[in-house]
Backbone as a printed PyTorch tensor [residue, N CA C, xyz], in Angstrom:
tensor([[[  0.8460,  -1.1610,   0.0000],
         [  0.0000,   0.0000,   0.0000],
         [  0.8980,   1.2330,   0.0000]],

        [[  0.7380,   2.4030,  -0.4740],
         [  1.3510,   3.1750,  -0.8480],
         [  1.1430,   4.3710,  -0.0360]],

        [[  1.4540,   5.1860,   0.0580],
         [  1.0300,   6.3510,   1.7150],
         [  2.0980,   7.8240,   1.3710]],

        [[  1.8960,   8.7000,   1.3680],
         [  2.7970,  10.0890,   1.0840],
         [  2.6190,  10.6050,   3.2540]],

        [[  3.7940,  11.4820,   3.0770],
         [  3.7280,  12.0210,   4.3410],
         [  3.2090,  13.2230,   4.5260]],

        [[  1.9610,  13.6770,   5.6620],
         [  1.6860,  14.7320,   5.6120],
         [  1.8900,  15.1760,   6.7960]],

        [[  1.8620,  16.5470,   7.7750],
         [  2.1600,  17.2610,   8.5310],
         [  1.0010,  17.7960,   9.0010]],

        [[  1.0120,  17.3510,  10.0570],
         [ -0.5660,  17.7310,  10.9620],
         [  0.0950,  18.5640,  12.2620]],

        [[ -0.5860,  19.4810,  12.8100],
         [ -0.4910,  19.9800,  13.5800],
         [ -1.0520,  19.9010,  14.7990]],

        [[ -1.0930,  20.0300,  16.0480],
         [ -1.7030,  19.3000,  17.2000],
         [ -2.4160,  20.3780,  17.6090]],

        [[ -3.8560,  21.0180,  17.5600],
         [ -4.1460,  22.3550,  17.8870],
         [ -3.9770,  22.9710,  19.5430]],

        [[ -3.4340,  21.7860,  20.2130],
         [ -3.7010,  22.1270,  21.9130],
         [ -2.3180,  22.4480,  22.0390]],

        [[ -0.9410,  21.8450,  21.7000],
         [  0.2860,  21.9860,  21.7110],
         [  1.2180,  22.8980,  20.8180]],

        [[  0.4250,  22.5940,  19.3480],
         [  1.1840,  23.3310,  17.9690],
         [  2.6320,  22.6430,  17.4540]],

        [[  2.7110,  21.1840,  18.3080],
         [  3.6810,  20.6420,  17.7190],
         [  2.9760,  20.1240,  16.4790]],

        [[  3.9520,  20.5880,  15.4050],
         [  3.6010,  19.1680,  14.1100],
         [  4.4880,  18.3630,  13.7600]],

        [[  3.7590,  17.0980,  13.4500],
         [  4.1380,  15.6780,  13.4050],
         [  3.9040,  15.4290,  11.9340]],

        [[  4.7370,  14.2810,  11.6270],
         [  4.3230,  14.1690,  10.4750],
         [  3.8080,  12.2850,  10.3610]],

        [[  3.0370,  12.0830,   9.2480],
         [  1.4940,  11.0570,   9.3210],
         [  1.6010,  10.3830,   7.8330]],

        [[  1.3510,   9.1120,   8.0430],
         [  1.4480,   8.7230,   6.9360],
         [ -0.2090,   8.6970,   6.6160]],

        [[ -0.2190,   8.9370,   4.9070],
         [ -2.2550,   8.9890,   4.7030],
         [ -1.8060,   8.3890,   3.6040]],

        [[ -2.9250,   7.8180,   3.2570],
         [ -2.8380,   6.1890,   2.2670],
         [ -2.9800,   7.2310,   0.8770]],

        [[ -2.5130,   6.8250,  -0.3770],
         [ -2.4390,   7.2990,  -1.3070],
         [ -3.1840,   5.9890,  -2.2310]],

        [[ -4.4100,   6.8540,  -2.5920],
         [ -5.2240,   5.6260,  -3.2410],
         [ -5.3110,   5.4960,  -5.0820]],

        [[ -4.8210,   4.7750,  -5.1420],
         [ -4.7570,   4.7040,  -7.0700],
         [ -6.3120,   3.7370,  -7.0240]],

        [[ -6.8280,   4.4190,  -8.4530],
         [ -8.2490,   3.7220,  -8.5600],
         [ -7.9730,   3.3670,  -9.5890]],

        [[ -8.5320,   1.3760,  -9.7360],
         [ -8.6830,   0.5910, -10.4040],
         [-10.3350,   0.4960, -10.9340]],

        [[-10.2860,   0.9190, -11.9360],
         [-11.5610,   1.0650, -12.8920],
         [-12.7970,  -0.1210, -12.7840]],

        [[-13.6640,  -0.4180, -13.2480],
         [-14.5580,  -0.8760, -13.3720],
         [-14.3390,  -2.5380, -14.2670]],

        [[-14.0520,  -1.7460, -15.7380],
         [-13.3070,  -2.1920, -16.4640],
         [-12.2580,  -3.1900, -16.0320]],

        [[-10.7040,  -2.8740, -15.6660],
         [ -9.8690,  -3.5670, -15.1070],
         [-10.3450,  -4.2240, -14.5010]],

        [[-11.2030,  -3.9510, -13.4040],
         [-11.6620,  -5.1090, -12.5180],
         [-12.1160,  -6.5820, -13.2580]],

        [[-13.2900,  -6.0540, -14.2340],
         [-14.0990,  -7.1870, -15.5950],
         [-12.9560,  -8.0140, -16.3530]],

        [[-11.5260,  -7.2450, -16.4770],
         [-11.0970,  -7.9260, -17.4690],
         [ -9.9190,  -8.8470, -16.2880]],

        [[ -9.2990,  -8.5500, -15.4370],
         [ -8.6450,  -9.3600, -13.9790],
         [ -9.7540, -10.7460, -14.4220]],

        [[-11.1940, -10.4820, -13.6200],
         [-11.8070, -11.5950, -14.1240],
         [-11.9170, -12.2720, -14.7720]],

        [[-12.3060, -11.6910, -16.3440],
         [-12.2470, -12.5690, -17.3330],
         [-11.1590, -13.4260, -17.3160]],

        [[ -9.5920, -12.7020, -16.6440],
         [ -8.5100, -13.8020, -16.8500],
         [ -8.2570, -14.5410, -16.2260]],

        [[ -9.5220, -14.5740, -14.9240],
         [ -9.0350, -15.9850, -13.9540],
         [-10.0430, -16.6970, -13.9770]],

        [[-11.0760, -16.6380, -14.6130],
         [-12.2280, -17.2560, -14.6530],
         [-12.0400, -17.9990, -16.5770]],

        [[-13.5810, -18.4020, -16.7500],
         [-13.7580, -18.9520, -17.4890],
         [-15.0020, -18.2940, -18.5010]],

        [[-14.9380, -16.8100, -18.1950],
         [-16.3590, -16.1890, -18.7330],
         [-15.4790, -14.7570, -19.4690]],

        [[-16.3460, -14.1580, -20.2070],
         [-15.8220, -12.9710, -20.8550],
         [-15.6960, -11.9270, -20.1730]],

        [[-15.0210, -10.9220, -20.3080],
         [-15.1220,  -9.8240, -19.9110],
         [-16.4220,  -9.0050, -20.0920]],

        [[-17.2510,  -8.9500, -20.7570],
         [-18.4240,  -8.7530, -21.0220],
         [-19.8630,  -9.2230, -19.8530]],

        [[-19.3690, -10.5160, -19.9990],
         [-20.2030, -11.6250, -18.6210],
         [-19.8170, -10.6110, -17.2900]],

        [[-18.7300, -10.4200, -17.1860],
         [-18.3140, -10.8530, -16.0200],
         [-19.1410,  -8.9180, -15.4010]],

        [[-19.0750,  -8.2800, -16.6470],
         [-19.6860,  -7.0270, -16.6620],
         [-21.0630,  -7.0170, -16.2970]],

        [[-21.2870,  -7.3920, -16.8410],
         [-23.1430,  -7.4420, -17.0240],
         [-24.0570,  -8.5520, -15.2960]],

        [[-23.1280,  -9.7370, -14.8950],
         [-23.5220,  -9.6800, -13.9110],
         [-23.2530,  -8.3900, -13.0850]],

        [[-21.8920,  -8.2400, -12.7270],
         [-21.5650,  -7.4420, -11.7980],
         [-21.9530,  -6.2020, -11.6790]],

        [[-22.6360,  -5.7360, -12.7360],
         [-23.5260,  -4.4030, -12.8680],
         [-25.0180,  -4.8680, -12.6060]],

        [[-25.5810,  -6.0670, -12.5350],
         [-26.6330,  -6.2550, -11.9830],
         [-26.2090,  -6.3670, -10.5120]],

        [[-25.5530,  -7.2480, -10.4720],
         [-25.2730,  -7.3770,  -8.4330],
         [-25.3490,  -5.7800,  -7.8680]],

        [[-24.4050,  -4.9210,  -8.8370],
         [-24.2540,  -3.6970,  -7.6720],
         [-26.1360,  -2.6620,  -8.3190]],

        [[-26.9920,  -2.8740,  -9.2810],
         [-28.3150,  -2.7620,  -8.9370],
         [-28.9690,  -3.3070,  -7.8950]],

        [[-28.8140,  -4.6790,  -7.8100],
         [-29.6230,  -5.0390,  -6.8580],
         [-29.2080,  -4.6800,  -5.2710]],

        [[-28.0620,  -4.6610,  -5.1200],
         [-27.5830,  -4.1450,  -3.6170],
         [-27.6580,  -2.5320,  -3.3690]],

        [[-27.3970,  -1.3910,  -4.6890],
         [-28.3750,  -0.5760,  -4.3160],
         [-29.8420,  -0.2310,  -4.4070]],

        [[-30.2380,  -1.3800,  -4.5800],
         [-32.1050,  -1.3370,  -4.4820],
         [-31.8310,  -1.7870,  -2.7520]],

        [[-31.2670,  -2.4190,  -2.3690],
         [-31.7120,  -3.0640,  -1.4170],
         [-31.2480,  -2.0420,  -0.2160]],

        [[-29.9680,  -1.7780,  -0.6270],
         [-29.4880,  -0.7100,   0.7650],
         [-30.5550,   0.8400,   0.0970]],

        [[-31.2510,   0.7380,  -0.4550],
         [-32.3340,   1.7120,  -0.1380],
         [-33.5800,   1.1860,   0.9400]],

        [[-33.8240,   0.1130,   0.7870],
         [-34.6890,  -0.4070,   1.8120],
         [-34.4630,  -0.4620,   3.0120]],

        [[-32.8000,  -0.3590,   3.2180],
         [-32.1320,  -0.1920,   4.8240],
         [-31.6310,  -1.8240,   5.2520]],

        [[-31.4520,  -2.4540,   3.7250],
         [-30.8710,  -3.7180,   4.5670],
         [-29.2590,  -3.8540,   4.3560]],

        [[-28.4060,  -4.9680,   4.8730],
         [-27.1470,  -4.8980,   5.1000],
         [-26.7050,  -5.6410,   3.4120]],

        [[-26.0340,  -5.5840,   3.2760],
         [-25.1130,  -6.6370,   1.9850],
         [-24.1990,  -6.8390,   2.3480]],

        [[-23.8750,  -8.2340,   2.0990],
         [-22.6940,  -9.0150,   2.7470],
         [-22.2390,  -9.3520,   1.5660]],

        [[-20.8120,  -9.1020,   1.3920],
         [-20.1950,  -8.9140,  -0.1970],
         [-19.0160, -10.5800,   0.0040]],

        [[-19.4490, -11.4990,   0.2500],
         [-18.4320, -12.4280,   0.5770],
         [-17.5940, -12.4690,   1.3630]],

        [[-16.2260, -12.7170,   1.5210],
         [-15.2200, -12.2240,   2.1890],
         [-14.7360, -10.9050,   1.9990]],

        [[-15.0950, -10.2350,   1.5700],
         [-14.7600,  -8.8210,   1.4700],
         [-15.5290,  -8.2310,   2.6040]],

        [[-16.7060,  -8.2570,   3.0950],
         [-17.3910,  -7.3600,   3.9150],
         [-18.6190,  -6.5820,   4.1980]],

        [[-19.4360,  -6.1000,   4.8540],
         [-20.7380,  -5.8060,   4.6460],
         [-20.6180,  -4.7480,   4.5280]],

        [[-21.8640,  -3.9330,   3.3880],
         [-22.1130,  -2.6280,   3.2110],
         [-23.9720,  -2.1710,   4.2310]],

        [[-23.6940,  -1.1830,   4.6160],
         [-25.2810,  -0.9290,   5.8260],
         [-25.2020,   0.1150,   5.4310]],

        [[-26.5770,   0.8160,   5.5970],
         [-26.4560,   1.9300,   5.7000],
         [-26.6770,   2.5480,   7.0480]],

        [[-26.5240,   3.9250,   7.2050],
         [-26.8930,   4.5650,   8.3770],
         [-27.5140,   6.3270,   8.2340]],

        [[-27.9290,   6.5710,   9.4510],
         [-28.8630,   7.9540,   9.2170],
         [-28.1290,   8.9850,  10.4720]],

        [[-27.9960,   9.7580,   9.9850],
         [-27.7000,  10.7580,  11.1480],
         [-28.7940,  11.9420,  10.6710]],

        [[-28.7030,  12.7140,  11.8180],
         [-29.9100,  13.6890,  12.2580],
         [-30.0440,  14.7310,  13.2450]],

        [[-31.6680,  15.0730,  13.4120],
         [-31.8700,  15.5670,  14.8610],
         [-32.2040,  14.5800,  15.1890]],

        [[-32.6340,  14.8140,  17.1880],
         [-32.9100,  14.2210,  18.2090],
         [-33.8860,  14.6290,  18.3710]],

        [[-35.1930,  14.2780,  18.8180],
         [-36.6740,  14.2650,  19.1640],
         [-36.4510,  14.1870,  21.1350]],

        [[-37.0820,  15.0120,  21.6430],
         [-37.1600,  14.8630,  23.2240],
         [-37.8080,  13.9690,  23.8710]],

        [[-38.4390,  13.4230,  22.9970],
         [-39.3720,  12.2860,  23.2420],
         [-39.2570,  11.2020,  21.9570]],

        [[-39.2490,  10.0160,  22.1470],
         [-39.8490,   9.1890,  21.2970],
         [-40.7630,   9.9130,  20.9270]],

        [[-41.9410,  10.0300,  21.0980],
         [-43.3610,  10.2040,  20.4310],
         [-43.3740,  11.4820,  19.9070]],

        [[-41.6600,  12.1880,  19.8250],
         [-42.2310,  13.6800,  19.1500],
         [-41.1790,  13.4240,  18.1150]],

        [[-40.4310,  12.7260,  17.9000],
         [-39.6090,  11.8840,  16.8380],
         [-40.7700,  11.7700,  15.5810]],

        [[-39.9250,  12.4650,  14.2050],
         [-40.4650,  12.3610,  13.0260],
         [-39.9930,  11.9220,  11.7540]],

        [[-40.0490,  11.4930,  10.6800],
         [-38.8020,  10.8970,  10.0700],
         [-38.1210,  12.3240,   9.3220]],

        [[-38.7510,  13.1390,   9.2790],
         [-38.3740,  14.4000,   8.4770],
         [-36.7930,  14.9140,   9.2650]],

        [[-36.6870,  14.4380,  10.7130],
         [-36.0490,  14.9170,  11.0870],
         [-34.5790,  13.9090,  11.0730]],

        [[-34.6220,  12.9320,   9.9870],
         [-33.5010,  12.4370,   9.3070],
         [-32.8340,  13.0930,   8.6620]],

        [[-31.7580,  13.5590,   8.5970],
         [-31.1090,  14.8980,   7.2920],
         [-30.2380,  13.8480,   6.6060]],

        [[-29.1260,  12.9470,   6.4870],
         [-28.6600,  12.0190,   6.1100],
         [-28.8310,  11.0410,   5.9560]],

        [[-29.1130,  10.2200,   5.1900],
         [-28.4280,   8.7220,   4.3570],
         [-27.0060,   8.2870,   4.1680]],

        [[-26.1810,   7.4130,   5.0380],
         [-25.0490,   7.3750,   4.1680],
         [-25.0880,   5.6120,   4.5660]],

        [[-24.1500,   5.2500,   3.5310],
         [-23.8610,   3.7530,   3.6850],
         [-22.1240,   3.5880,   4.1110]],

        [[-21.8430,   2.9650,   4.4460],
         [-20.5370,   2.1640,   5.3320],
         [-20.6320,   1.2490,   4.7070]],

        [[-19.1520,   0.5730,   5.3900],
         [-18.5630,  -0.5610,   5.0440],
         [-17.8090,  -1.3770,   6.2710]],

        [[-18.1690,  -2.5640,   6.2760],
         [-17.5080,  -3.2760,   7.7960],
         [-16.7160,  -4.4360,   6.7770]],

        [[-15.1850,  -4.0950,   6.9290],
         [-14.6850,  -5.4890,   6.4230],
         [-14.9560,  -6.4860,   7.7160]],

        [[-14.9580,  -7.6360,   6.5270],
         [-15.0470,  -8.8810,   6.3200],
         [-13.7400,  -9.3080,   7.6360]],

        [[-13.7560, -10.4840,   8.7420],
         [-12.6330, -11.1670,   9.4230],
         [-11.6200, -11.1540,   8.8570]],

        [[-11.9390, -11.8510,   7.7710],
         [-11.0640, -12.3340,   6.9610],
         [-10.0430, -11.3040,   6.0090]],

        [[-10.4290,  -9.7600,   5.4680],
         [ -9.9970,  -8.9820,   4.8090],
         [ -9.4870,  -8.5550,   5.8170]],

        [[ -9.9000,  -7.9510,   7.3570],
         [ -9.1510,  -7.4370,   8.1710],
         [ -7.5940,  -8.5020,   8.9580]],

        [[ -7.8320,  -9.4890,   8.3220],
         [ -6.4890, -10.4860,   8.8050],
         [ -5.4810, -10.0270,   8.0060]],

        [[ -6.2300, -10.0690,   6.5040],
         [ -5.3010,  -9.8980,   5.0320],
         [ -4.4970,  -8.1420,   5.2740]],

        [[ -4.9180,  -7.3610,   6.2280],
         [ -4.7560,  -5.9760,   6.1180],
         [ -3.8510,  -6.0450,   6.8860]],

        [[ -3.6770,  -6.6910,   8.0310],
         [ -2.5270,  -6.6820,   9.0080],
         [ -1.2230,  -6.9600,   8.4960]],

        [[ -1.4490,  -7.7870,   6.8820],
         [ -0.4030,  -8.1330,   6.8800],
         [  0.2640,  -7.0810,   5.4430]],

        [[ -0.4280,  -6.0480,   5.2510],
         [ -0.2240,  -5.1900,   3.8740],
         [  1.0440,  -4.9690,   4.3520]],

        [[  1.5350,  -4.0550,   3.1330],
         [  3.0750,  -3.6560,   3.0910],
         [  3.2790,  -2.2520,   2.7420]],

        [[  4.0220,  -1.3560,   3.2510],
         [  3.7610,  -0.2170,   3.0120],
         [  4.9870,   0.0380,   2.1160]],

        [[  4.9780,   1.6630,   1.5650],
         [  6.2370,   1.8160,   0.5620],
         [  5.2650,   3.7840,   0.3290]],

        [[  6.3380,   4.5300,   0.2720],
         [  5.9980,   5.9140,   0.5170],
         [  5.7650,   6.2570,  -1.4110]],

        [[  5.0830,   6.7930,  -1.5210],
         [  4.5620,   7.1970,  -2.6860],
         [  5.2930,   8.1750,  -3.3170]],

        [[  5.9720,   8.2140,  -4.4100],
         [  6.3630,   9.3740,  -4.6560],
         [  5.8350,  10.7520,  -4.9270]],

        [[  5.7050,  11.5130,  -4.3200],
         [  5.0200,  12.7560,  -4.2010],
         [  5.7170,  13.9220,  -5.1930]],

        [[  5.2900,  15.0020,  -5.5610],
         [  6.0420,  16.0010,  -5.9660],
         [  6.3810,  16.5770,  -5.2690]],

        [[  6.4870,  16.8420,  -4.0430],
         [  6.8210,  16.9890,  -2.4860],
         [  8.4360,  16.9370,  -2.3730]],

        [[  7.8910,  15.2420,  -2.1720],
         [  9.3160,  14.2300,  -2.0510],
         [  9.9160,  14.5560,  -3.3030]],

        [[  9.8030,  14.3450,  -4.2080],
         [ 10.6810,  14.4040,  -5.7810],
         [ 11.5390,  15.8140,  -5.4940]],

        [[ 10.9170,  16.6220,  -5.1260],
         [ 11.6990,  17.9650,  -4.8980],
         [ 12.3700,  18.0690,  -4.0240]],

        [[ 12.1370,  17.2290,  -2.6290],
         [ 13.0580,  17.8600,  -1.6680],
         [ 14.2600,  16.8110,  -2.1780]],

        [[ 14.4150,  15.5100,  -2.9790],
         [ 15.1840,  14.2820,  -3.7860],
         [ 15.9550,  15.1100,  -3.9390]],

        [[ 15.1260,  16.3260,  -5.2590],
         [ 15.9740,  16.7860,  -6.3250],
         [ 17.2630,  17.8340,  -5.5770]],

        [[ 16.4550,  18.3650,  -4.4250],
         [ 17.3460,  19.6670,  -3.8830],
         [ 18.7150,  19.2440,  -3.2620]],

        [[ 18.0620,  17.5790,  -2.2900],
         [ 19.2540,  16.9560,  -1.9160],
         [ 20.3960,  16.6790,  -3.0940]],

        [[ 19.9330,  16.4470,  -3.8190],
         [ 21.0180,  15.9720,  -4.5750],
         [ 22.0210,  17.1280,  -5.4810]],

        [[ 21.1520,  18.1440,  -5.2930],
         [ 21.9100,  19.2090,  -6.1640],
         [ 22.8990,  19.6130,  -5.2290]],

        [[ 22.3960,  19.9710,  -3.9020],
         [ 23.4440,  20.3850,  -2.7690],
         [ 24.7620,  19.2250,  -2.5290]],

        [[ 24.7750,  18.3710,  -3.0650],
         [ 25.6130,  17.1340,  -2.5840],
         [ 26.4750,  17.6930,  -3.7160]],

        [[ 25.8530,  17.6770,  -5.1970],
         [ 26.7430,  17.9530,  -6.2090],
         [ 27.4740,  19.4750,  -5.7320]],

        [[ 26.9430,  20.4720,  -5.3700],
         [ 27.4920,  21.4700,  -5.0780],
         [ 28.6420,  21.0090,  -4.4450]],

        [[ 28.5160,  20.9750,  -3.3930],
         [ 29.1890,  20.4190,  -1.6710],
         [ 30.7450,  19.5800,  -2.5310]],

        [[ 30.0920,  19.0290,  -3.2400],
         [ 31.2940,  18.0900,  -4.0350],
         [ 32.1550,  19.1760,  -4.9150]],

        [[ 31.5030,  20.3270,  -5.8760],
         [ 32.1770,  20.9550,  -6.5750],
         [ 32.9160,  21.6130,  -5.6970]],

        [[ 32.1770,  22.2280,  -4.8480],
         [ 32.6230,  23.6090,  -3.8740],
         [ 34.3840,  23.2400,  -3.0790]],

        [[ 33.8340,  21.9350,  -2.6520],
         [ 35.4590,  20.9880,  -1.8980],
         [ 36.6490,  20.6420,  -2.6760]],

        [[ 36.2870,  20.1430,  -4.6940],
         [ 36.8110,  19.9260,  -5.2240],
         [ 37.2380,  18.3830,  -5.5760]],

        [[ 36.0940,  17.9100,  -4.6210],
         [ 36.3300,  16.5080,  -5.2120],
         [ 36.3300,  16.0010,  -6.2800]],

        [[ 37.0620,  15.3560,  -6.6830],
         [ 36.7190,  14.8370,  -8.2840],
         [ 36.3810,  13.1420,  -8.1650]],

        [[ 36.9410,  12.3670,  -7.0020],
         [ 36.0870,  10.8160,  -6.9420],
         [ 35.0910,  10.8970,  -5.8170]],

        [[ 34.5700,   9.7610,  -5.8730],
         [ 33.2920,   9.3310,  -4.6860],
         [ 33.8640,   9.0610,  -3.3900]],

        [[ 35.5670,   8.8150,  -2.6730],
         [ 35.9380,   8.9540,  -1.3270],
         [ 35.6440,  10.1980,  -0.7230]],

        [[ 35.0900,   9.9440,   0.5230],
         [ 34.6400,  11.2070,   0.9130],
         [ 36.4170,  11.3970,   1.7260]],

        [[ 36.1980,  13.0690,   1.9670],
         [ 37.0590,  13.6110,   2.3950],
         [ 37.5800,  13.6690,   4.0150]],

        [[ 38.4070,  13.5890,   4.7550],
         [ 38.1720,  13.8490,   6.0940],
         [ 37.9760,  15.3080,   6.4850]]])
């Protein structure tokens, strides 16, 4: 998994730290259909046309408010946030303002996650502060007069 470093600040202290945040590359729809087609025994086309019915029918269903359990991957629910009513009996549904749906991995995906691998993303960030290091080294080298790679005492 891939992650760039960012710099957060602590608002009670004002120390900043720096955080790794996941850097997400998105794998298409597509790619996904054709991965399939090559481990299976169906077309890329097939493998389309179910899987665009499955994700109809699971959003028909998480409109009704039920859970989908996606195999070992994990369940999708939805949930409501809102106001609060002082009473049960003065509780109205109007006073739902949100719909959103979640995701609970799967046992099994959360085993597979423990064991991911990380590796820092190259950023244009990083590429620049690369590039600066390295120009100062070349300097540092001209400036001393080195002409081989033994460093100097």
């Amino acid at each position: 998994m891939k992650y760039a470093l960012v710099a957060i600040k602590n608002p009670d202290t004002g120390e900043v730290r720096a955080y790794a945040s996941a850097v997400n590359e998105t794998l298409s729809f597509e790619d996904i259909a054709k991965q399939a087609s090559a481990e299976t025994t169906v077309t890329q086309t097939d493998v389309e046309a179910v899987v665009r019915a499955t994700l109809d029918i699971a959003k028909r269903e998480l409109l009704k408010g039920r859970e989908i359990r996606i195999g070992q991957l994990g369940t999708l629910y939805p949930t409501f946030s809102g106001e609060g009513a002082e009473e049960a009996k003065k509780f109205v549904p109007s006073m739902i303002k949100r719909v959103n749906v979640r995701f609970r991995p799967s046992g099994e995906l959360k085993a597979e996650l423990t064991k991911a691998k990380f590796e820092i993303s190259p950023t244009k960030k990083l590429i620049k502060a690369a590039v600066k290091d390295m120009k100062d080294l070349v300097q540092d080298a001209i400036d001393t007069g080195d002409d081989d790679d033994t460093p100097t005492p």
